[in-house]
N, C-alpha and C positions, 0 to 999 in steps of 0.2 A: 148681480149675484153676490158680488162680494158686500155692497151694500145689505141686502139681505143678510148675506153673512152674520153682518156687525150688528145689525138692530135684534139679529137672535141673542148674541152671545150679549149685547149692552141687558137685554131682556130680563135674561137670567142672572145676570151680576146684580141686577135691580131688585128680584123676586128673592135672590138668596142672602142679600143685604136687609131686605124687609122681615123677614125671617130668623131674628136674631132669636138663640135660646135665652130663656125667659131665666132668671135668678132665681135655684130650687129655694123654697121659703127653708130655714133650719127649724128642722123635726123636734117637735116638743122634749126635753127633758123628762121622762116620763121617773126617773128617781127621785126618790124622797129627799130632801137636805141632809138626812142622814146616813143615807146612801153616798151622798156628794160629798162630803164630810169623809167618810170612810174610804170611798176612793183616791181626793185627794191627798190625804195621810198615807195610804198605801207608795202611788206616786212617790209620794217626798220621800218613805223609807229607804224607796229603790235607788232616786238619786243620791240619798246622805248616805250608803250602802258603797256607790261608787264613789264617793267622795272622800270615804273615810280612808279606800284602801289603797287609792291613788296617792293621800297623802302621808299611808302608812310606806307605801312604796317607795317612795322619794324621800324619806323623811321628813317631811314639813310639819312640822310644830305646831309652828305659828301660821295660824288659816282663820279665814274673817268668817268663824259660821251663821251668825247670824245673816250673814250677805248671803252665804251656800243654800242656806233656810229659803231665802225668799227667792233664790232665783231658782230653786230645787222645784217652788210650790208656787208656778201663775197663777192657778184656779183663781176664779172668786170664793172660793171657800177658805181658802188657805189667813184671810187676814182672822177668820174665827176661831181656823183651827191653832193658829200660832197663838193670839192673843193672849199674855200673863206665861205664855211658857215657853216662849222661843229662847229665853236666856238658860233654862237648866236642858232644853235638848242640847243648845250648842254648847254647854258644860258636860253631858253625856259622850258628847262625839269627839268633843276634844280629850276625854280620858278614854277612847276606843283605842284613840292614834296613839297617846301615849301608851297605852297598853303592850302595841305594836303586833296583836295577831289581826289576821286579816277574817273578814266576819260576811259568814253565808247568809244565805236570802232570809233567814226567820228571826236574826234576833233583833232587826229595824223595827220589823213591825210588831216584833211582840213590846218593843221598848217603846215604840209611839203609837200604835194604832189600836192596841188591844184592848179588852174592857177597863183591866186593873192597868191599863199605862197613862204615862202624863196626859195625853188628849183624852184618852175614852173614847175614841172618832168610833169605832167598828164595832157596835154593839152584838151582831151576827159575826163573829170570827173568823173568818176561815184562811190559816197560817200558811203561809207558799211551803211549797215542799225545801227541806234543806238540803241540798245533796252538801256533804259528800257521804253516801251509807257508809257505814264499818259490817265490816265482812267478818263474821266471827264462824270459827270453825270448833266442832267435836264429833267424836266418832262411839260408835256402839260397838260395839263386840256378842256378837250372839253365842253366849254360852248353852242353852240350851239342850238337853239332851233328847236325841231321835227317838220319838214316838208315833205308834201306827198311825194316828189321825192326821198330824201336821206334821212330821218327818223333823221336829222341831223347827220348823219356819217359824217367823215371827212378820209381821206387818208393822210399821210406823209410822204413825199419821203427823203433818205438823198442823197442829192447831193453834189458829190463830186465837190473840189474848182476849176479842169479843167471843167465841163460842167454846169457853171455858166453862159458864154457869151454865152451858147446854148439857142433859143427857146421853148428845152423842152429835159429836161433829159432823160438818154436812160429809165429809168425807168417809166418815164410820156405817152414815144410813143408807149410802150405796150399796144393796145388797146383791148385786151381781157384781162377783167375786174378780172377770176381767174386767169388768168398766172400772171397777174401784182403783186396782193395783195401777191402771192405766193413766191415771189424776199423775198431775203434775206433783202433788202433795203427799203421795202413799208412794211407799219402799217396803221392800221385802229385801228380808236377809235366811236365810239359809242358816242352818246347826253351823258354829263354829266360823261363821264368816263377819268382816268384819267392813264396815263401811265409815266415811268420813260424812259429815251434813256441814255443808255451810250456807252460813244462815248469814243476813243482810237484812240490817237494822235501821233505823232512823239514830242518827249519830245524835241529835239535841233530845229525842224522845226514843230513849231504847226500852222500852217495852217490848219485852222478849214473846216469838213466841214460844209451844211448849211442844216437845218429842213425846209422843204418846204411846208407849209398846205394847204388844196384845198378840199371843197366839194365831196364826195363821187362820181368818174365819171365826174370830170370837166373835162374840155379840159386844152392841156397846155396852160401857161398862166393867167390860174387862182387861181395858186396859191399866196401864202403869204409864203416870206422867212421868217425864225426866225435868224437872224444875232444877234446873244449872244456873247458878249466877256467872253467864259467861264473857262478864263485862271483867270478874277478878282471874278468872278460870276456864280461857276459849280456848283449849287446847287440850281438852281435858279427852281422857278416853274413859268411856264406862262398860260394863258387862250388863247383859243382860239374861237372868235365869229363871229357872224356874222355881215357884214358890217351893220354902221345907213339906217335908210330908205332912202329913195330918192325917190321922185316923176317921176326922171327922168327913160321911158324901156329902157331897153336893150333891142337889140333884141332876139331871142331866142339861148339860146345855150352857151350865155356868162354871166359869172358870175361879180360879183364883189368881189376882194378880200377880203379872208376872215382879221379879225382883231385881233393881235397878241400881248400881252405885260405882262408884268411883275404885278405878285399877292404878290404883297406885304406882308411882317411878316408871307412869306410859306418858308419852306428849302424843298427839296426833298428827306430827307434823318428823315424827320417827320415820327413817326407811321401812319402805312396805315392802313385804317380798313380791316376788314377779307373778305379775297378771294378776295385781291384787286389783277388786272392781274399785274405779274410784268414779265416784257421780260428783258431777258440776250441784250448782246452787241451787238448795229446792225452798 
């Protein structure tokens, strides 16, 4: 029996031994060279990115980058993407460190990888996100005065800086009145109430976007942008009113924009009185 035993288990130690996994072949490279090219430069960004700040941390001066270069960049692409310009990156990187700020994920590779930078490696762009955003704050003030149709409500949209050259934000052609205000992006203020917006920028591309005011239930078109430079001026508080009279109708339906500016000797960052609504970041 035990015999037996053995010539089962010798058996199976034999058939599992014969049965070696077979070495998966490596899967074709299905990128273009300039695809290879672009990824290995991104790579390198990321490491001369940690390289620079480590030796901005420490203070170190003196650092061998042409050596950081190449041990930053195994690829095989890397000796094409270096070649004629590895001495003005490691001239870049050593005036980073001497600079002494410490440098977020975008401007590696906007310095080596981009179309207009020393390689050209990335002819398709597309730039890591930068954190860290800047958080810029302003508030409205709905001056407004109470009329039958809107009780002077106002609605305000943020439109973002691509649907500017639209006729009406996708937020605006929501035409049922709760789906609309219910958007992450649409605020309602009330006659005389006053609200804070902050807003969250791309700190290297601040491209703002735009505060749109309109009548409670206007049509698109009737609103009023608030174009704030709030990169000089993020604390700013503005009114928001109604157009001067005119003798001139409209006809039914259209509004005249409302009227939007600057409240002079207010900061938005002034005591509010109590159970003032304060809304987080839209």
């Amino acid at each position: 029996m035990r015999l037996l035993t053995a010539l089962i288990v010798a058996t199976a130690l034999t058939t599992t031994t014969a049965k070696k996994k077979k070495r998966r072949r490596p899967k074709d490279d299905a990128r273009t060279e300039q695809q290879r090219l672009c990824d290995a430069c991104m790579g390198l960004a990321e490491y001369a990115r940690t390289a620079v700040n480590v030796a901005i941390k420490k203070d170190a001066i003196k650092v061998d980058w042409p050596a950081v270069l190449q041990e930053g960049c195994p690829a095989p692409e890397c000796g094409t993407l270096l070649k004629g310009v590895s001495t003005a990156i490691a001239e870049e990187l050593h005036m980073l460190v001497e600079d002494g700020d410490a440098i977020d994920a975008r401007v590696l590779p906007d310095l080596l990888c981009a179309p207009a930078s020393v390689t050209g490696a990335c002819r398709d762009y597309d730039p890591p996100d930068a954190t860290p955003r800047t958080k810029l704050v302003v508030a409205l003030h709905n001056e407004r005065t109470v009329d039958a149709k809107t009780q002077g409500s106002i609605e305000v949209h943020l439109v973002a800086p691509g649907d500017m050259d639209k006729d009406c934000a996708p937020s605006e052609d929501i035409r049922n009145q709760t789906k609309r205000l219910a958007l992450s992006n649409v605020r309602t203020l009330q006659a005389d109430e006053e609200q804070l917006f902050v807003l969250s920028i791309h700190a290297l591309s601040p491209t703002l976007p735009t505060l749109r005011a309109k009548p409670l239930g206007a049509p698109c078109g009737a609103g009023a942008d608030l174009n704030v430079d709030l990169l000089e001026d993020r604390w700013a508080v503005y009114y928001v009113r109604d157009p001067p009279p005119s003798k001139v109708k409209l006809p039914g339906g259209i509004f005249r924009p409302l009227v939007m500016g600057r409240i002079e000797d207010r900061d938005a960052r002034d005591m509010l009185p109590t159970g003032h609504p304060f809304h987080g970041e839209l």
